[in-house]
N, C-alpha and C positions, 0 to 999 in steps of 0.2 A: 817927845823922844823919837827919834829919826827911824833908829834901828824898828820900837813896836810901830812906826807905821809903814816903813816898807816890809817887817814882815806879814803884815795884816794882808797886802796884794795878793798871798799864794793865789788867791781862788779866780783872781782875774788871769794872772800870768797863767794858772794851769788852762782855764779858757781860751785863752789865747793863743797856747800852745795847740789843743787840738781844733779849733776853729783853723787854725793857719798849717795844723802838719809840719809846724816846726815845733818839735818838741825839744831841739836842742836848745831853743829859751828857756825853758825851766831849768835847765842847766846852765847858762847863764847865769840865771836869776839866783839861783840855789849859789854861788860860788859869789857871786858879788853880794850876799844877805849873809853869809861866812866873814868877808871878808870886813864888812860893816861891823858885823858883833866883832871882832877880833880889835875894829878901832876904837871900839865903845866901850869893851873890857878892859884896856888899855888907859882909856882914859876916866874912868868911872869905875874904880877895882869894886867892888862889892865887899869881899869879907874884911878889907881892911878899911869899910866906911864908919865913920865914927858916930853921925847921925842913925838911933834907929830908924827913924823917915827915912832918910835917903837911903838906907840899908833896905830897908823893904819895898820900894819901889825898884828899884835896881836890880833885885831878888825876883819881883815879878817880870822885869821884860826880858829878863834871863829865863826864864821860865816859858813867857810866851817863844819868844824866838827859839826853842828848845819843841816847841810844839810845833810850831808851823814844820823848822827844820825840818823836823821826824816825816810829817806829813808830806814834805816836798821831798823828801827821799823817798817815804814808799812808794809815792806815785810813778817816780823812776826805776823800783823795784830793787833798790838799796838798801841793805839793813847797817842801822844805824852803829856802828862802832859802840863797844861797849867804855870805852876810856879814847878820850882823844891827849 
């Protein structure tokens, strides 16, 4: 699954960022790991999967991506919207 392993990188890209002092990469990064879940909800809806296998995998890397996200916002000192 594409989405859980680019969001699995926060901890490099956040390295990366303050290694380099561009921290406008985490911001980057954070907007193109948005915009990946956005293609992956789209195509893999979760509450209307019919498999509960596939329904609960799909649950979880909504769930990871929902974790890193948060993570890569507080580092930018973002609070996370309560409803998008």
């Amino acid at each position: 699954m594409g989405l859980v392993l680019e969001a699995s990188r926060l901890d490099e890209i956040a390295q990366q960022a303050v290694k380099s002092l561009e921290f406008a990469g985490l911001a980057k990064w954070a907007f193109s790991l948005a915009q990946l879940f956005n293609a992956f909800y789209h195509r893999y809806p979760v509450l209307n999967e019919e498999s509960l296998d596939a329904k609960l995998w799909r649950a979880a890397g909504v769930a990871y991506f929902r974790v890193q996200m948060t993570r890569a916002l507080d580092l930018m000192g973002i609070d996370v919207p309560s409803r998008m």
